[in-house]
C-alpha positions as CSV (number, residue, x, y, z in Angstrom):
1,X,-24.6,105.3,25.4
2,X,-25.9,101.8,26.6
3,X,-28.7,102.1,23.5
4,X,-26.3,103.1,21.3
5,X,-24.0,100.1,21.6
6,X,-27.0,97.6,21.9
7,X,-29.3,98.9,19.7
8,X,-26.8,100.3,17.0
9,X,-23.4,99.4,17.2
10,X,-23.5,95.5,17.9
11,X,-26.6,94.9,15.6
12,X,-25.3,96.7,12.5
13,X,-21.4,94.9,13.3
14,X,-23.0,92.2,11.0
15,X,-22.3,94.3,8.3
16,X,-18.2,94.0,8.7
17,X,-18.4,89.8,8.0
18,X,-21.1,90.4,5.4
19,X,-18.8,92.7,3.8
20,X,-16.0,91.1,3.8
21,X,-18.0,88.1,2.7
22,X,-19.2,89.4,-0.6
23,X,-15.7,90.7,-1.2
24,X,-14.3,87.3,-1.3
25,X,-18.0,85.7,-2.4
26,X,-15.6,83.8,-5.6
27,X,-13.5,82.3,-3.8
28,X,-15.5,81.2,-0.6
29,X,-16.7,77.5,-0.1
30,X,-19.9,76.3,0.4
31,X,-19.6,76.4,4.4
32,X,-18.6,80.0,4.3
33,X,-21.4,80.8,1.4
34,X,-23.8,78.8,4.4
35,X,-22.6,81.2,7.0
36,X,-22.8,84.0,5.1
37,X,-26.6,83.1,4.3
38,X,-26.6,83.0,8.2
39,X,-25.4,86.6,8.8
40,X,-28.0,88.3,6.7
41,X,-30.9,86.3,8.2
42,X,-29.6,87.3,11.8
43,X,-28.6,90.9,10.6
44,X,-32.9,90.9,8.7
45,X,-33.8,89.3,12.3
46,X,-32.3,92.0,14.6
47,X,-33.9,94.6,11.7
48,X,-37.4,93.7,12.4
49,X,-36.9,92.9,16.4
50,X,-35.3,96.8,16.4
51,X,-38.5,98.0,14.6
52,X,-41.0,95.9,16.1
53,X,-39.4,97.5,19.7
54,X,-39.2,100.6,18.7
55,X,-43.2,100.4,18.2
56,X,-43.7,99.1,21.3
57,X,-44.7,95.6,19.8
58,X,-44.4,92.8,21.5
59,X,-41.1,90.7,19.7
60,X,-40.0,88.1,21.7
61,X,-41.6,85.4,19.8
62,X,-38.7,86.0,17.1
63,X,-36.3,84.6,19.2
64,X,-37.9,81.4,19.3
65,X,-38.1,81.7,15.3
66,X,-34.6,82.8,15.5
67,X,-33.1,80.0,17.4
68,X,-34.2,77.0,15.9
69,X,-33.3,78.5,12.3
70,X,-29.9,79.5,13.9
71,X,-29.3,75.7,14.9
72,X,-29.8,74.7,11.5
73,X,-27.7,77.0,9.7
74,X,-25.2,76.3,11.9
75,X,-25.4,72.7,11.4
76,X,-25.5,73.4,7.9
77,X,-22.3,74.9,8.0
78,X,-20.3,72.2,10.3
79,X,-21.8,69.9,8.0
80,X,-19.7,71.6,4.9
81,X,-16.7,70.9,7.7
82,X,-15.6,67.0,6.8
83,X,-12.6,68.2,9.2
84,X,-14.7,68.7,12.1
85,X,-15.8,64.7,12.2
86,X,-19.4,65.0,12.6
87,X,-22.2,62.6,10.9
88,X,-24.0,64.3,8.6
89,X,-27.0,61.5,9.5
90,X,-26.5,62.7,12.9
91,X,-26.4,66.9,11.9
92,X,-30.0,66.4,10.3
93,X,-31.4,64.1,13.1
94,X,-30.3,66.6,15.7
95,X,-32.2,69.7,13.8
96,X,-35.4,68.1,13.1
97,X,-35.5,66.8,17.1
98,X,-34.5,70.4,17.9
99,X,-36.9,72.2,16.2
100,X,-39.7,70.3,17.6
101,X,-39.0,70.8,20.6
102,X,-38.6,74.3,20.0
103,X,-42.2,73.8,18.4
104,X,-43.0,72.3,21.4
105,X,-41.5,75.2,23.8
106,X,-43.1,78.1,22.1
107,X,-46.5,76.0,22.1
108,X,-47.0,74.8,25.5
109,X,-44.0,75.8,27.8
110,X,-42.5,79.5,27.3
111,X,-45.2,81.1,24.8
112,X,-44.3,83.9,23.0
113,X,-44.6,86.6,25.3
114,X,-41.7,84.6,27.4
115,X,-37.7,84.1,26.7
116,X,-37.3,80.9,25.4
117,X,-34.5,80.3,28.6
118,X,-35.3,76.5,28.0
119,X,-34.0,76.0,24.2
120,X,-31.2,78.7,24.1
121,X,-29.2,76.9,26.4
122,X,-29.6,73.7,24.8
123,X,-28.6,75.4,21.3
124,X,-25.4,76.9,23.0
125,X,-24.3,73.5,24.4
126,X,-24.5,72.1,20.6
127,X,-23.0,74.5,18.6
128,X,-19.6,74.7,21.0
129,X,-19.7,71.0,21.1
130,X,-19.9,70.9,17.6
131,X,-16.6,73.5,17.6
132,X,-14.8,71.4,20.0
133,X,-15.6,68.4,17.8
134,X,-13.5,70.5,15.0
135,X,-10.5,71.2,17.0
136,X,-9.6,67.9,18.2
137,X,-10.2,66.5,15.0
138,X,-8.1,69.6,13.6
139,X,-5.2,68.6,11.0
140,X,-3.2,71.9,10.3
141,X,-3.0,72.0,6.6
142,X,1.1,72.0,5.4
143,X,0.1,74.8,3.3
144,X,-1.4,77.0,5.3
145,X,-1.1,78.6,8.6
146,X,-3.7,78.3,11.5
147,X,-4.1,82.0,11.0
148,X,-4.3,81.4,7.5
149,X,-7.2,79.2,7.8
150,X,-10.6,81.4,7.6
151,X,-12.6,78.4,9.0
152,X,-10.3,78.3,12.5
153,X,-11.0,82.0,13.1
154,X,-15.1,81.4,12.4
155,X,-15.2,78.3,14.8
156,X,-13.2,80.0,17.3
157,X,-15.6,83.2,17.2
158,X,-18.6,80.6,17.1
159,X,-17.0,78.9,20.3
160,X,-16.3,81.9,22.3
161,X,-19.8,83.3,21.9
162,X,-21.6,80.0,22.4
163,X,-19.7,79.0,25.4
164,X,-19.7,82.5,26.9
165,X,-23.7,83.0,25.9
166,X,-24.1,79.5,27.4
167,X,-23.7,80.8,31.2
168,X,-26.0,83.5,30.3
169,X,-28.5,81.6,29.3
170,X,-28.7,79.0,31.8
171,X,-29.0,81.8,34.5
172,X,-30.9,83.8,32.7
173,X,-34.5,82.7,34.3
174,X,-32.7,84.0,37.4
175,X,-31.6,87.5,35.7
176,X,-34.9,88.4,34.6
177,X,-36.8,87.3,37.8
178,X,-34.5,89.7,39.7
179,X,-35.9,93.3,40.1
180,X,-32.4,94.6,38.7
181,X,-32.0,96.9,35.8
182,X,-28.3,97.1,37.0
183,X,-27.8,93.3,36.2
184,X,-29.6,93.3,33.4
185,X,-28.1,95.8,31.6
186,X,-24.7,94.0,32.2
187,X,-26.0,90.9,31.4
188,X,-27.4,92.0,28.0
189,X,-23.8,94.0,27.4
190,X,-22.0,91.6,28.1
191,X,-23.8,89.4,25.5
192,X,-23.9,92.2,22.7
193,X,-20.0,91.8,23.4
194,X,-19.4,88.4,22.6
195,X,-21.9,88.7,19.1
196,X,-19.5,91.8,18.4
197,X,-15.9,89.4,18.9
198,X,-17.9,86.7,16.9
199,X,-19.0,89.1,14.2
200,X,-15.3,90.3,14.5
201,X,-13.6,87.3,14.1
202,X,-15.8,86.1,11.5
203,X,-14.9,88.8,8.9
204,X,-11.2,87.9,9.6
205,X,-11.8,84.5,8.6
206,X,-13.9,85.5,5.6
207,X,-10.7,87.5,4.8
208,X,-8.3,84.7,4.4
209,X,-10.2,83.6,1.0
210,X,-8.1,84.9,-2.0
211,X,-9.8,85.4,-5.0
């Protein structure tokens, strides 16, 4: 049951924002079209770590592939969000420095045989500050409800993932040193359900788009 819901369930989730996504593909901005682009490179990225596992071959070094390209989607998206306040100067300096020191981590610190426990934590800490930066720089629009609003429900999915993943991560050299398959497999549940409420939440927000 625990494969099912890790291996199947949670990875092919994607498909309910990606759906919901090309429904309303007319009428979506360009942030949403960004995020979009996001969820079929993660969806093509958990594709080939599934097969790549199920052959026994090694697959880790995706996730360092993974991360830095998630970072700058991400970016990419907030920096669609004029509401959310950030530079756009500032959005570009912060992906280049990251993915050189992801670079750098895959090179010389964690190879690629090793979690990359050093840059997902850092990637975490960004993305929900960039969320935060959105809500208290949030004007509700007269026109629209908060619930109305398809960007508030993707933020607030992006928040509760990063934050909640963000604990995870920082004690995650901790998890895997401990000889505990108990632990583990609550930590990694744990963290399939917040990608599930994100993935959840984001197909809501795609939803509020009328054609």
């Amino acid at each position: 049951m625990h494969y099912l819901y890790l291996r199947v369930i949670v990875p092919c989730s994607v498909l309910l924002p990606v759906t919901a996504a090309t429904a309303r593909w007319g009428a979506l901005p360009g942030a949403c079209r960004i995020l979009l682009y996001y969820l079929l490179f993660a969806g093509a990225m958990n594709a080939a770590s599934g097969i790549l596992a199920a052959n026994k071959i090694p697959n880790l070094y995706l996730l360092h592939f993974y991360t830095i390209a998630e970072l700058a989607f991400l970016l990419a998206f907030f920096n669609k969000v004029p509401q959310a306040g950030l530079s756009k100067k500032a959005l570009l300096v912060t992906v280049v420095l990251f993915t050189i020191a992801g670079i750098i981590n895959f090179l010389f610190l964690q190879r690629f045989n090793h979690f990359n426990t050093y840059t997902r934590p850092v990637e975490a800490l960004i993305i929900a500050a960039c969320c935060l930066a959105y809500f208290y720089h949030y004007n509700p629009d007269e026109h629209k409800t908060w619930s109305g609003t398809g960007i508030n429900w993707m933020i607030t999915g992006m928040l509760l993932y990063f934050t909640g993943a963000l604990l995870l991560f920082v004690f995650s050299d901790i998890i895997l040193k401990e000889n505990n398959p108990a632990l583990r497999l609550a930590t990694w549940n744990i963290h399939a359900t917040l990608v599930l409420i994100m993935y959840l939440l984001f197909a809501i927000g795609f939803l509020q788009w009328k054609r």
